[in-house]
PDB file of N, CA, C and O in Angstrom:
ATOM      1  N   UNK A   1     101.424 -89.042  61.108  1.00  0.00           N
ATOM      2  CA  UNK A   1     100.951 -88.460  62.338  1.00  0.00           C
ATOM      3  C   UNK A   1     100.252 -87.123  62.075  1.00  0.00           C
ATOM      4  O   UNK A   1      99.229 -86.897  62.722  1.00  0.00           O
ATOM      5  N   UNK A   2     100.744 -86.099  61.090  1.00  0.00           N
ATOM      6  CA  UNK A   2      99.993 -85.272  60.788  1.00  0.00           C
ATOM      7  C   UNK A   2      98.955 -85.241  60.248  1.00  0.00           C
ATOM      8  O   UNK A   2      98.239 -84.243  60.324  1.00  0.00           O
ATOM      9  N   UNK A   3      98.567 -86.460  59.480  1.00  0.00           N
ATOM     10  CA  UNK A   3      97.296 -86.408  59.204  1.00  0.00           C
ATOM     11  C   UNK A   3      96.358 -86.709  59.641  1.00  0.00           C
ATOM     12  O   UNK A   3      95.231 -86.382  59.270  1.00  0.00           O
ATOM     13  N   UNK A   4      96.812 -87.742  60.967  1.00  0.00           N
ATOM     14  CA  UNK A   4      95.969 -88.420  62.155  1.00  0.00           C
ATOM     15  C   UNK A   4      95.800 -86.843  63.078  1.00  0.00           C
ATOM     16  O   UNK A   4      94.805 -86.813  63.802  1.00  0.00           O
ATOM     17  N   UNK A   5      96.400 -85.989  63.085  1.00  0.00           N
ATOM     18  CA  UNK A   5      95.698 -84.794  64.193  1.00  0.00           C
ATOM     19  C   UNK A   5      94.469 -84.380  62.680  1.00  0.00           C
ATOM     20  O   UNK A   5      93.250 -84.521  62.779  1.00  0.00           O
ATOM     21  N   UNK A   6      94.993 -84.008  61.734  1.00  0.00           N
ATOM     22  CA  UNK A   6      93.994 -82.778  60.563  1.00  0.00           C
ATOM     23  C   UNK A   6      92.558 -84.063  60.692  1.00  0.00           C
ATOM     24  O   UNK A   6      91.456 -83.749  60.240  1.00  0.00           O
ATOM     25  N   UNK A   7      92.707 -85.004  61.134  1.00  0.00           N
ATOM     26  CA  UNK A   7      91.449 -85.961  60.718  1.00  0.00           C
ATOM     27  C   UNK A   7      91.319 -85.720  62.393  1.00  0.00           C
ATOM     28  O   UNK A   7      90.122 -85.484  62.554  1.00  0.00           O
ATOM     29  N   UNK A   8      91.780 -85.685  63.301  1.00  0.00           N
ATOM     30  CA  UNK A   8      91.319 -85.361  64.696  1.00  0.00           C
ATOM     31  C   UNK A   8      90.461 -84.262  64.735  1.00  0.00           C
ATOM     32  O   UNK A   8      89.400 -84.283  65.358  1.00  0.00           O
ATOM     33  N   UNK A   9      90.942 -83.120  63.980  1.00  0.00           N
ATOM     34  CA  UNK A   9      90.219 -81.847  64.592  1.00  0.00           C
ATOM     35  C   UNK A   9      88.927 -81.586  63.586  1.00  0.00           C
ATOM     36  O   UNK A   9      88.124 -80.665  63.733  1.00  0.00           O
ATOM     37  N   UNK A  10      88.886 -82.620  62.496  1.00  0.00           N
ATOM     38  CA  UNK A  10      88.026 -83.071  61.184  1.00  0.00           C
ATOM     39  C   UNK A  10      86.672 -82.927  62.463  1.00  0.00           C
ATOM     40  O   UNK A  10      85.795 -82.118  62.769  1.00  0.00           O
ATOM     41  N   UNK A  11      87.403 -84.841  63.112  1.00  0.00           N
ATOM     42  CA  UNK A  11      86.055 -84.903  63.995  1.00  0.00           C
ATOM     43  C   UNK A  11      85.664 -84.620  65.011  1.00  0.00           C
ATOM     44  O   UNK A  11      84.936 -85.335  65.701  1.00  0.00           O
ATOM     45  N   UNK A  12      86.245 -83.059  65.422  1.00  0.00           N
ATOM     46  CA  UNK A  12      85.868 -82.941  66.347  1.00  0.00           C
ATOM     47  C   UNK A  12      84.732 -81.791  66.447  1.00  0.00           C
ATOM     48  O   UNK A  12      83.905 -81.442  67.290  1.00  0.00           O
ATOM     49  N   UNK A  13      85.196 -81.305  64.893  1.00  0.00           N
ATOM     50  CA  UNK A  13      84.411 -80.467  64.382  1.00  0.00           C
ATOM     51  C   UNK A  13      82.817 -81.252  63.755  1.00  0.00           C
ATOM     52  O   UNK A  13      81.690 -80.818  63.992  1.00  0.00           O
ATOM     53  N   UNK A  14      83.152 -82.478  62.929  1.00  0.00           N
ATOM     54  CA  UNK A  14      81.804 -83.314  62.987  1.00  0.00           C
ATOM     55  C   UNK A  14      81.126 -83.343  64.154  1.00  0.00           C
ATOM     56  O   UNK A  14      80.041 -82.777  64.282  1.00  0.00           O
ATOM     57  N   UNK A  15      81.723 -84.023  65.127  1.00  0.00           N
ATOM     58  CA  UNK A  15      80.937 -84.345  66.284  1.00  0.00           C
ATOM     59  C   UNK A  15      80.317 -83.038  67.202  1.00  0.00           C
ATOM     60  O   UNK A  15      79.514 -82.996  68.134  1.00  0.00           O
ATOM     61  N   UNK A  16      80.936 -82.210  66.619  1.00  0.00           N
ATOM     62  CA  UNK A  16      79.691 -80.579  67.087  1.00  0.00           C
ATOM     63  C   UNK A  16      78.762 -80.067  65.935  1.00  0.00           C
ATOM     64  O   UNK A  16      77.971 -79.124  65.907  1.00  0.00           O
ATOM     65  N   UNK A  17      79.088 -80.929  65.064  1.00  0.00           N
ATOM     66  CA  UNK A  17      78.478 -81.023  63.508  1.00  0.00           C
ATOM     67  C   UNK A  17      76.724 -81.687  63.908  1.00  0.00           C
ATOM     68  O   UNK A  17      75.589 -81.419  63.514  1.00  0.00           O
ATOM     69  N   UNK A  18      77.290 -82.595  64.828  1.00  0.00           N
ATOM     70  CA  UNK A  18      76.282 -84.144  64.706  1.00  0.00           C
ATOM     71  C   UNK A  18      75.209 -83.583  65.808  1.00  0.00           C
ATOM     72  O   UNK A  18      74.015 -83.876  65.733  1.00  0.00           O
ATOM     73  N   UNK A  19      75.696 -82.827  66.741  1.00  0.00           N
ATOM     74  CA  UNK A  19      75.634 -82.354  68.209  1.00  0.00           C
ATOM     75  C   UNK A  19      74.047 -81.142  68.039  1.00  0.00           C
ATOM     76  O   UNK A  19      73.189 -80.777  68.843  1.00  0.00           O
ATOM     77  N   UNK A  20      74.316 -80.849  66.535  1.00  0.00           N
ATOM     78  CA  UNK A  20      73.696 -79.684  66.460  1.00  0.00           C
ATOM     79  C   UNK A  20      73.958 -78.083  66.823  1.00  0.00           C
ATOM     80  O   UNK A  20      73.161 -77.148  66.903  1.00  0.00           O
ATOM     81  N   UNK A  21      75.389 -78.145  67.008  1.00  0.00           N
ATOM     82  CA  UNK A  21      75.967 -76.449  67.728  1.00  0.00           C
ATOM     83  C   UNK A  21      75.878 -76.101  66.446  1.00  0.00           C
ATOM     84  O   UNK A  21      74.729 -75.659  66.460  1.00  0.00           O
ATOM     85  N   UNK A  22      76.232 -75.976  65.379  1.00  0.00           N
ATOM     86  CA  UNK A  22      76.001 -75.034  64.165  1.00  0.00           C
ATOM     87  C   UNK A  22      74.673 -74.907  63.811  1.00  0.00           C
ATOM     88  O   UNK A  22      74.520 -74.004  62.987  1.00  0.00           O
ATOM     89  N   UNK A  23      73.508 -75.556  64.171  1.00  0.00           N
ATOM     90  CA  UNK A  23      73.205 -74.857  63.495  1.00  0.00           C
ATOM     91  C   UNK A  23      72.470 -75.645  61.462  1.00  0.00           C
ATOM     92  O   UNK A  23      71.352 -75.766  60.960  1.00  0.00           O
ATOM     93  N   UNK A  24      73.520 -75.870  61.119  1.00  0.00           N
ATOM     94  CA  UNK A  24      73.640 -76.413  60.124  1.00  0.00           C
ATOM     95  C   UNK A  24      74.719 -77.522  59.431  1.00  0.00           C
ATOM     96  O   UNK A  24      75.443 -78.162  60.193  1.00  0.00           O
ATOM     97  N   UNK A  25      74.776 -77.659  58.481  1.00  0.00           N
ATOM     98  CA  UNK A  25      76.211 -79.053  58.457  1.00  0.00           C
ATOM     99  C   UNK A  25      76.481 -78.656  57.361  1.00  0.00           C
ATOM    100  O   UNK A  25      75.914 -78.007  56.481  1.00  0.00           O
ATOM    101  N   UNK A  26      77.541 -79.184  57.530  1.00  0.00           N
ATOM    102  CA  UNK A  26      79.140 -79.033  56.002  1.00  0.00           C
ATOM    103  C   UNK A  26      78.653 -79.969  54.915  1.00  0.00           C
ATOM    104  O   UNK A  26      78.417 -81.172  55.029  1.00  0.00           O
ATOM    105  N   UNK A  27      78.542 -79.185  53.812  1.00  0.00           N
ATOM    106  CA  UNK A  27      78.701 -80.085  52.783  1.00  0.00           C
ATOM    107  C   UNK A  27      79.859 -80.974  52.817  1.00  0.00           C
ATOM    108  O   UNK A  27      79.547 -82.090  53.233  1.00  0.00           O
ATOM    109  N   UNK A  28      81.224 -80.834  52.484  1.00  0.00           N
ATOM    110  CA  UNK A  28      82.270 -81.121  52.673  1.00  0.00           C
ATOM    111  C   UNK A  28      82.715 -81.023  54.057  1.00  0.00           C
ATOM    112  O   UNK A  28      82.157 -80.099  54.650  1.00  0.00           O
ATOM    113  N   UNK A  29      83.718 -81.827  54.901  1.00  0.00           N
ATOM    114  CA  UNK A  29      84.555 -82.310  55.884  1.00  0.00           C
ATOM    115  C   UNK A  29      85.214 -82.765  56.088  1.00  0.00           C
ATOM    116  O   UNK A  29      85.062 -83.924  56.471  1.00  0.00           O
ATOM    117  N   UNK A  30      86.735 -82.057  55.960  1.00  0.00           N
ATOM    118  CA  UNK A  30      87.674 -83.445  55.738  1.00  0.00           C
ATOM    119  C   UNK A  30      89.166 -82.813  55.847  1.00  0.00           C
ATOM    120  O   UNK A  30      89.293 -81.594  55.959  1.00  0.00           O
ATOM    121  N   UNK A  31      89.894 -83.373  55.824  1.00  0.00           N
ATOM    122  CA  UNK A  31      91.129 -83.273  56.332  1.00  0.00           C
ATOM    123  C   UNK A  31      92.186 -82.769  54.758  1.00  0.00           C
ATOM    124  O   UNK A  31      91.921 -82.930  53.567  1.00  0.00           O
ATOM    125  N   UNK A  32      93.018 -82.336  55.214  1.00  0.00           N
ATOM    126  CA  UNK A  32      93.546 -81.599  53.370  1.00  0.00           C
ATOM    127  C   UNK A  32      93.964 -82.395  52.518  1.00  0.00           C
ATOM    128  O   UNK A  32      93.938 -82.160  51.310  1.00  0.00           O
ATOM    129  N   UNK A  33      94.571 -83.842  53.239  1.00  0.00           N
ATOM    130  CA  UNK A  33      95.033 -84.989  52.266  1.00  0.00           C
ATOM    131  C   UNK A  33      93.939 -85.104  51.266  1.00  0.00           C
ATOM    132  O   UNK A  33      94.020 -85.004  50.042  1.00  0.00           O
ATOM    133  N   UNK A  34      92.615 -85.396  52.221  1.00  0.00           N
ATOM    134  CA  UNK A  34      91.688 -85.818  51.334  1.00  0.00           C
ATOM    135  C   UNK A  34      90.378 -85.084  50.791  1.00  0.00           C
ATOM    136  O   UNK A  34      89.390 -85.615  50.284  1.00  0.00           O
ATOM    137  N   UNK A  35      90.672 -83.422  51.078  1.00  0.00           N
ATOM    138  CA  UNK A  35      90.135 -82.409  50.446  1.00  0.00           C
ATOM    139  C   UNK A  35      90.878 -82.060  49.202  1.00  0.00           C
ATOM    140  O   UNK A  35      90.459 -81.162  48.473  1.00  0.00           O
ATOM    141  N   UNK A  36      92.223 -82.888  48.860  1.00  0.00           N
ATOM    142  CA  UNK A  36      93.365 -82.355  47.820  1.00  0.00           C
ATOM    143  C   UNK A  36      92.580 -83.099  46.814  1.00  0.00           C
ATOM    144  O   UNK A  36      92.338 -82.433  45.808  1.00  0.00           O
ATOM    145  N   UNK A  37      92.082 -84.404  46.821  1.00  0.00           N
ATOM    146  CA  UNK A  37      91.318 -85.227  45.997  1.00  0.00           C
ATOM    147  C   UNK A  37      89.665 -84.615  45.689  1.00  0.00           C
ATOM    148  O   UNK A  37      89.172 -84.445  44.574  1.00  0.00           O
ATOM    149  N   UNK A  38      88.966 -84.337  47.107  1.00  0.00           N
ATOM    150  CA  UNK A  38      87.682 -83.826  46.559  1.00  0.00           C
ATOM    151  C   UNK A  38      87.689 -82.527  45.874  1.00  0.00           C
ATOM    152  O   UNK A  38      86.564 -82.179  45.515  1.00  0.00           O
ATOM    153  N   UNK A  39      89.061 -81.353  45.468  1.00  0.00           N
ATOM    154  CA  UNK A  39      89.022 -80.437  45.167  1.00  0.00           C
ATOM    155  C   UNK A  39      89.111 -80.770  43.599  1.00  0.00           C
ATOM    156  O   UNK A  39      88.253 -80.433  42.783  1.00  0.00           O
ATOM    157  N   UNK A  40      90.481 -81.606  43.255  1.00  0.00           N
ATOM    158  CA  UNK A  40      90.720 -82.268  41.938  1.00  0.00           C
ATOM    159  C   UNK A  40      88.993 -82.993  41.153  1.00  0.00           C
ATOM    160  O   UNK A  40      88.579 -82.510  40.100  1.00  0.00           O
ATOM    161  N   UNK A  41      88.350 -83.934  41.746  1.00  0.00           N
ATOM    162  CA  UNK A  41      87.224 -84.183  41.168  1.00  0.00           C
ATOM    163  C   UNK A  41      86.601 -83.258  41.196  1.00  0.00           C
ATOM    164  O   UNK A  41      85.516 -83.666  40.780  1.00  0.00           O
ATOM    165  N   UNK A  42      86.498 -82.258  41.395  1.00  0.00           N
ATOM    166  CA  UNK A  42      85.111 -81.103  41.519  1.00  0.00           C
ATOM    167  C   UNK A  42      84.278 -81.252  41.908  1.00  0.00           C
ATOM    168  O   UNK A  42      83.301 -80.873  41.262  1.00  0.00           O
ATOM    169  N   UNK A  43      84.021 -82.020  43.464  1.00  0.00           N
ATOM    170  CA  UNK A  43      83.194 -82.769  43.621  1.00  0.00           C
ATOM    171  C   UNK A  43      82.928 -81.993  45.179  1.00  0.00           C
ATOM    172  O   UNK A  43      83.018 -82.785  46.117  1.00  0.00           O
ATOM    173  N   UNK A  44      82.625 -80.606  45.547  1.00  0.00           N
ATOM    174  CA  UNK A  44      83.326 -80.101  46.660  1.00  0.00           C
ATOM    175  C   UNK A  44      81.552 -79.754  47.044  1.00  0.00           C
ATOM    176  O   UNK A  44      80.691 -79.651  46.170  1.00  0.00           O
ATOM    177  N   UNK A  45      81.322 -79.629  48.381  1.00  0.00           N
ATOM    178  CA  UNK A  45      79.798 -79.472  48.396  1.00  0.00           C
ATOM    179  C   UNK A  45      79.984 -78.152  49.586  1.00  0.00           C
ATOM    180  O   UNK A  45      80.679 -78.399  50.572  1.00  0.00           O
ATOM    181  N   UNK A  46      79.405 -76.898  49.464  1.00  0.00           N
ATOM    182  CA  UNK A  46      79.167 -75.871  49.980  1.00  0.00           C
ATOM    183  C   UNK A  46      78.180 -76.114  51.353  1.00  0.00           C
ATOM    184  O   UNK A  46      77.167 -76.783  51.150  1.00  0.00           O
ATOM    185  N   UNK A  47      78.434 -75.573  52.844  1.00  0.00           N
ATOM    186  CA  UNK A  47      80.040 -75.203  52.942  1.00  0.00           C
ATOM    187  C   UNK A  47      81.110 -76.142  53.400  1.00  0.00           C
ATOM    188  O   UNK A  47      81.067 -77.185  54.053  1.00  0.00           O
ATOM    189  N   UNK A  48      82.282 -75.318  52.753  1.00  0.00           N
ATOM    190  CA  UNK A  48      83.318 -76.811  53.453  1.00  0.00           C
ATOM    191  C   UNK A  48      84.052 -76.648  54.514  1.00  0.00           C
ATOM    192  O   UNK A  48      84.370 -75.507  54.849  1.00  0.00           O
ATOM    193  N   UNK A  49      84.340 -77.434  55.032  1.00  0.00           N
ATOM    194  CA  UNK A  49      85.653 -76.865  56.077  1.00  0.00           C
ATOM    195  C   UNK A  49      86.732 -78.261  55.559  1.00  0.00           C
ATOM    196  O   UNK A  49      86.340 -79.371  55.197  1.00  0.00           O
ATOM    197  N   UNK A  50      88.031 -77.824  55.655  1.00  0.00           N
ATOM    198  CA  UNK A  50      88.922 -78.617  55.828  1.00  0.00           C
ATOM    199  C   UNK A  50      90.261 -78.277  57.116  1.00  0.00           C
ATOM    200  O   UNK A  50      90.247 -77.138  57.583  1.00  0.00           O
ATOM    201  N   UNK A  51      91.029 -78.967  57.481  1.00  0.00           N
ATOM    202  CA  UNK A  51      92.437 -78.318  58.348  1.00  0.00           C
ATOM    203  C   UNK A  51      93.171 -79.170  57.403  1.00  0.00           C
ATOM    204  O   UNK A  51      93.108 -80.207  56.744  1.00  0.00           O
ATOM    205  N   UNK A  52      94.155 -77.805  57.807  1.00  0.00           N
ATOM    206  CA  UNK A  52      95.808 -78.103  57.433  1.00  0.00           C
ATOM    207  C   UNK A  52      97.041 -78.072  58.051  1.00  0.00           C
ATOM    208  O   UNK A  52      97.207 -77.502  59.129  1.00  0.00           O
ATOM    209  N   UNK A  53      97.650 -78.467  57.634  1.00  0.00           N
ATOM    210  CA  UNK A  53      99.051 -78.269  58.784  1.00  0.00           C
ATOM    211  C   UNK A  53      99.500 -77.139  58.186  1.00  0.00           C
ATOM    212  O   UNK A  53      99.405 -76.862  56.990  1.00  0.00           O
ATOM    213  N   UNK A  54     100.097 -76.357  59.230  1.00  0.00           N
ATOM    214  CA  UNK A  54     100.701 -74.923  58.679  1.00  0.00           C
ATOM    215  C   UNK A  54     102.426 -74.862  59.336  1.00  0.00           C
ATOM    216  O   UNK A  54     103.088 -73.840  59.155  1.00  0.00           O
ATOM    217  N   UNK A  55     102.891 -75.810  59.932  1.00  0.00           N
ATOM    218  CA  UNK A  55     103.540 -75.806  59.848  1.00  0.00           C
ATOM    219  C   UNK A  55     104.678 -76.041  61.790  1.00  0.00           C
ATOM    220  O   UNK A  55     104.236 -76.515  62.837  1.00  0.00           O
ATOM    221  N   UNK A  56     105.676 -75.651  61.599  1.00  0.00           N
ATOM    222  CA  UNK A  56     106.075 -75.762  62.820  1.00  0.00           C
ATOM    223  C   UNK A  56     107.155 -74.690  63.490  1.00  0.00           C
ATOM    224  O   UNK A  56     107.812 -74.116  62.621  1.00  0.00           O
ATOM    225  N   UNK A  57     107.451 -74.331  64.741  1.00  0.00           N
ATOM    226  CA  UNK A  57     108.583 -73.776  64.782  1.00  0.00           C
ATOM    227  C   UNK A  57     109.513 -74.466  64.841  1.00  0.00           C
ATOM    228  O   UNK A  57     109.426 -75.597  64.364  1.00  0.00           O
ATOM    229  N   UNK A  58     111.228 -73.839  65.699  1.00  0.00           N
ATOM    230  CA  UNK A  58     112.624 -75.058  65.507  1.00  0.00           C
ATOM    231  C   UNK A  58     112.019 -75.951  66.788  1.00  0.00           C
ATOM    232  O   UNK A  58     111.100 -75.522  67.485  1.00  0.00           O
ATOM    233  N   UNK A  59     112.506 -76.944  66.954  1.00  0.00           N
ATOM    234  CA  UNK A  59     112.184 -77.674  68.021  1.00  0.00           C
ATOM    235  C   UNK A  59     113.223 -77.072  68.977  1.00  0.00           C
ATOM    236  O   UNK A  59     114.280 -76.444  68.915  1.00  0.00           O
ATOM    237  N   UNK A  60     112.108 -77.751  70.196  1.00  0.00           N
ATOM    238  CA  UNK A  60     112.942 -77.001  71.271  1.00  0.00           C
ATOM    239  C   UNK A  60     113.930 -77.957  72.083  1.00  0.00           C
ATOM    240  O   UNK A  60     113.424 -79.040  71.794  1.00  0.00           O
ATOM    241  N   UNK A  61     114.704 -78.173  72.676  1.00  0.00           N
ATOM    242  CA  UNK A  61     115.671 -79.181  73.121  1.00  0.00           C
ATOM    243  C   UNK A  61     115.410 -79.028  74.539  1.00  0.00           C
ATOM    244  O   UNK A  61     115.627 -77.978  75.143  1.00  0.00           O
ATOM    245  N   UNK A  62     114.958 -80.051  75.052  1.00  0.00           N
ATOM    246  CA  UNK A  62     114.605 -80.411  76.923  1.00  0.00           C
ATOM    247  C   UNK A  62     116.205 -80.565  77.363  1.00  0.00           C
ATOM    248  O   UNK A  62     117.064 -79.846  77.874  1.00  0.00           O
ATOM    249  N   UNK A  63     116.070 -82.285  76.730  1.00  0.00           N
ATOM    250  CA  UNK A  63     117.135 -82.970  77.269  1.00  0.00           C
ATOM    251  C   UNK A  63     118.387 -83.927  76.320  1.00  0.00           C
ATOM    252  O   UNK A  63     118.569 -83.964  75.103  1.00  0.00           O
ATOM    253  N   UNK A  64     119.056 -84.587  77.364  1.00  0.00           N
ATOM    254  CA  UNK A  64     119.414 -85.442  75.888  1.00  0.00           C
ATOM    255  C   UNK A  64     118.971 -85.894  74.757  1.00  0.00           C
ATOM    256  O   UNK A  64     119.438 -85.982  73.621  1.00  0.00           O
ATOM    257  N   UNK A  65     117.574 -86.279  75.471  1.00  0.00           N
ATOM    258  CA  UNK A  65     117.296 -86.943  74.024  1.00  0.00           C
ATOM    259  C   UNK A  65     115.683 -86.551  73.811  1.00  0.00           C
ATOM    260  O   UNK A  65     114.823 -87.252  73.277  1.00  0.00           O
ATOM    261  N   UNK A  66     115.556 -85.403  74.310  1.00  0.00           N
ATOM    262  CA  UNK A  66     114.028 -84.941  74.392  1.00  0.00           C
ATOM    263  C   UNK A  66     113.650 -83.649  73.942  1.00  0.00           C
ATOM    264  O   UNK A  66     114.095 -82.730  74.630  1.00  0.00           O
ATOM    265  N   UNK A  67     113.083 -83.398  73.158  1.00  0.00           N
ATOM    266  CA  UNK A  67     112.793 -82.208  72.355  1.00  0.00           C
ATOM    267  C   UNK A  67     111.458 -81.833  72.037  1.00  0.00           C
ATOM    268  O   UNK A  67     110.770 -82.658  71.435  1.00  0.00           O
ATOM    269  N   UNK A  68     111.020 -80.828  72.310  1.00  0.00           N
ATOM    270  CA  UNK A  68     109.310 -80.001  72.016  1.00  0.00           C
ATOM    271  C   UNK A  68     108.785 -79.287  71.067  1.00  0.00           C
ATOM    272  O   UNK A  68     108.932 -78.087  70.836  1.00  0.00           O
ATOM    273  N   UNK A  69     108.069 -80.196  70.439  1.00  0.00           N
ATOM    274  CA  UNK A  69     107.625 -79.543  68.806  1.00  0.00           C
ATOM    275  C   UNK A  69     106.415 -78.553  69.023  1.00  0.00           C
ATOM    276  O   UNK A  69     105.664 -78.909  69.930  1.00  0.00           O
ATOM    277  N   UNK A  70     106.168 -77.712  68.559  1.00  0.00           N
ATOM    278  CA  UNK A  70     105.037 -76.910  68.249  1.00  0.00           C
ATOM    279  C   UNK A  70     104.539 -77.073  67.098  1.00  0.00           C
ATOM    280  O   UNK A  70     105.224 -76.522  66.237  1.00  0.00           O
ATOM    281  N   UNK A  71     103.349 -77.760  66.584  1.00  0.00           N
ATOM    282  CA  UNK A  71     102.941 -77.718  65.483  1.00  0.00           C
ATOM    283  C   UNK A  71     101.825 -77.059  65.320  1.00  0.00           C
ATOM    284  O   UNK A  71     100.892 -77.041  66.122  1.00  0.00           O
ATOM    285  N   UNK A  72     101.887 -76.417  64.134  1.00  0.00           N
ATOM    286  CA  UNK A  72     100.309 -75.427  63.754  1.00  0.00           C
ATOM    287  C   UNK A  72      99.816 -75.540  62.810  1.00  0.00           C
ATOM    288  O   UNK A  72     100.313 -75.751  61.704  1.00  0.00           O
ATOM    289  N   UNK A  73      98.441 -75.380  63.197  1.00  0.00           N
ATOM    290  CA  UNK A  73      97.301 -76.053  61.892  1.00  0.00           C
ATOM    291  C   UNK A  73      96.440 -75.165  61.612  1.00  0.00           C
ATOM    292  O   UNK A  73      96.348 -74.177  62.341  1.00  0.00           O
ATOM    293  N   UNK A  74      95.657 -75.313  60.544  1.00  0.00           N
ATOM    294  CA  UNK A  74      94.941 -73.904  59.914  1.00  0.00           C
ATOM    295  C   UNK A  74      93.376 -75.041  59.766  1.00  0.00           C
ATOM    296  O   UNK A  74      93.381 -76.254  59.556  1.00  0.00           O
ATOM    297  N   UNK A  75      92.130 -74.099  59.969  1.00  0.00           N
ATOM    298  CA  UNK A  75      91.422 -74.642  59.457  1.00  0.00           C
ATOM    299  C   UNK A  75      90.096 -73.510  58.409  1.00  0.00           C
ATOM    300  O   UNK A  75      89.521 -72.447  58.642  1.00  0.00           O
ATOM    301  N   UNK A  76      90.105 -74.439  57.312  1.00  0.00           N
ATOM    302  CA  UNK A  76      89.384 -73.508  55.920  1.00  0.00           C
ATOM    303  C   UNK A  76      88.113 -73.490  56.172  1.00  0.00           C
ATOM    304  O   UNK A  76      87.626 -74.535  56.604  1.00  0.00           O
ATOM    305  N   UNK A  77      87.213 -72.282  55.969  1.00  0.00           N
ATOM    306  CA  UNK A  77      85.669 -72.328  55.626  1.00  0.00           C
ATOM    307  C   UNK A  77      85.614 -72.132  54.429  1.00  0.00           C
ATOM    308  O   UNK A  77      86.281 -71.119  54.218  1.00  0.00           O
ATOM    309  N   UNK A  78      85.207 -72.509  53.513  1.00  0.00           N
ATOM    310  CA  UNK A  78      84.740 -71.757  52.142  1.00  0.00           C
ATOM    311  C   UNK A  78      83.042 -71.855  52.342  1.00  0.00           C
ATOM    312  O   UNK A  78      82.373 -72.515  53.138  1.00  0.00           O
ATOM    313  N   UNK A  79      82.736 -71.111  51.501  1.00  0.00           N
ATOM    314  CA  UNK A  79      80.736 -71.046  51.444  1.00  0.00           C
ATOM    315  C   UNK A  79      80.873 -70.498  49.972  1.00  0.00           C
ATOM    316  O   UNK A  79      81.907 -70.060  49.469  1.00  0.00           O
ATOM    317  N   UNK A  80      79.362 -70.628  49.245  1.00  0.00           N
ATOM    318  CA  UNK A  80      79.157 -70.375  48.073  1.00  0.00           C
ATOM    319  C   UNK A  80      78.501 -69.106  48.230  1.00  0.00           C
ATOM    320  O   UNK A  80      77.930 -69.017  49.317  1.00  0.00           O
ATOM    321  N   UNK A  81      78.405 -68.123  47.509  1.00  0.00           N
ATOM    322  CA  UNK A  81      77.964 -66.926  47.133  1.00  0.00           C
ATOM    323  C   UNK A  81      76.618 -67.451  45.733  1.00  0.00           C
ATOM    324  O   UNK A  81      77.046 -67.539  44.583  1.00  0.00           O
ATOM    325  N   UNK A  82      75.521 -67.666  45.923  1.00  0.00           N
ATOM    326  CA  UNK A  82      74.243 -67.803  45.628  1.00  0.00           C
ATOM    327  C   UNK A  82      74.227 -66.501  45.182  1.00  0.00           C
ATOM    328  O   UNK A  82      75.073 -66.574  44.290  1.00  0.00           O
ATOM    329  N   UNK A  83      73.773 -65.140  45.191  1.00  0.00           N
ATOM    330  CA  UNK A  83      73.703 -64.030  44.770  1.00  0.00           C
ATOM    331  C   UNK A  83      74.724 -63.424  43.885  1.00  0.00           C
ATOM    332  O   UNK A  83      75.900 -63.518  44.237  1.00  0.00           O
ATOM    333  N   UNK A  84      74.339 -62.629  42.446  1.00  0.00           N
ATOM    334  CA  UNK A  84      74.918 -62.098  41.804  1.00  0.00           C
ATOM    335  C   UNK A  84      75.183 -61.022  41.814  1.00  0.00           C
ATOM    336  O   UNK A  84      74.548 -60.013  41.504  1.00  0.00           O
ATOM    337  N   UNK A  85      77.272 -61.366  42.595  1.00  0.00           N
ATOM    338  CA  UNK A  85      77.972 -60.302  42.581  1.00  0.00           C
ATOM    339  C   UNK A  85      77.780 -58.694  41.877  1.00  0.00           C
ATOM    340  O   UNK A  85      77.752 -57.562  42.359  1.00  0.00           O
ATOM    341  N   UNK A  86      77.668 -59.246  40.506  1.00  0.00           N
ATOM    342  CA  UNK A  86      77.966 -57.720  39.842  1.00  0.00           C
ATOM    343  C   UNK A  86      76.742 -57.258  39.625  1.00  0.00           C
ATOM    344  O   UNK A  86      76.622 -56.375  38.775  1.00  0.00           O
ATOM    345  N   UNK A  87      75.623 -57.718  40.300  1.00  0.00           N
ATOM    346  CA  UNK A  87      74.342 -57.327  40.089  1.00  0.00           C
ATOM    347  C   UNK A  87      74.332 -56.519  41.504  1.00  0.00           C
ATOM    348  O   UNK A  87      73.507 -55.621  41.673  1.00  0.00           O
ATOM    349  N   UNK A  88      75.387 -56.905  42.637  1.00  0.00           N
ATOM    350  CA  UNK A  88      74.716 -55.799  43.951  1.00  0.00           C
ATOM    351  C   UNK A  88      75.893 -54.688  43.870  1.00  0.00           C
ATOM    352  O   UNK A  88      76.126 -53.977  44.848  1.00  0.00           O
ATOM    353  N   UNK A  89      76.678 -54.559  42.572  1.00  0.00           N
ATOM    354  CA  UNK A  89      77.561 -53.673  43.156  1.00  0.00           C
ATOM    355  C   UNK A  89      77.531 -52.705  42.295  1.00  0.00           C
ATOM    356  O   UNK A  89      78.214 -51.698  42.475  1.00  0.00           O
TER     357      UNK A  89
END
């Protein structure tokens, strides 16, 4: 289930990807399961975004048998730096 939301908010970010609101598009897009693999091949294309799960608080208890999760998710930009660092500093 957690990886069905990190691939939810994947496309929801594509589909403003596709939409044209940026602007520009992600090399990389993808959810962390399967950014854990495009990171291992070196195969990562500038810029990327991925989400992650970050985690949860205690659950909260309604009722007998009913309880309210909070879950929280992170999502990554990386971009490449084209210009040489120790040349502007």
């Amino acid at each position: 289930m957690i990886a069905a939301i990190e691939r939810g908010i994947v496309a929801a970010v594509s589909d403003a990807e596709n939409s044209g609101a940026f602007g520009y598009t992600y090399g990389t897009l993808t959810s962390f399961d399967q950014a854990a693999t495009v990171l291992e091949m070196g195969t990562i294309a500038y810029p990327a975004l991925w989400s992650i799960y970050d985690g949860e608080e205690p659950p909260e208890r309604l009722g007998d048998k009913s309880y309210r999760r909070r879950l929280r998710f992170a999502v990554f930009v990386a971009a490449e730096q084209w210009l040489n660092a120790a040349f502007s500093r």
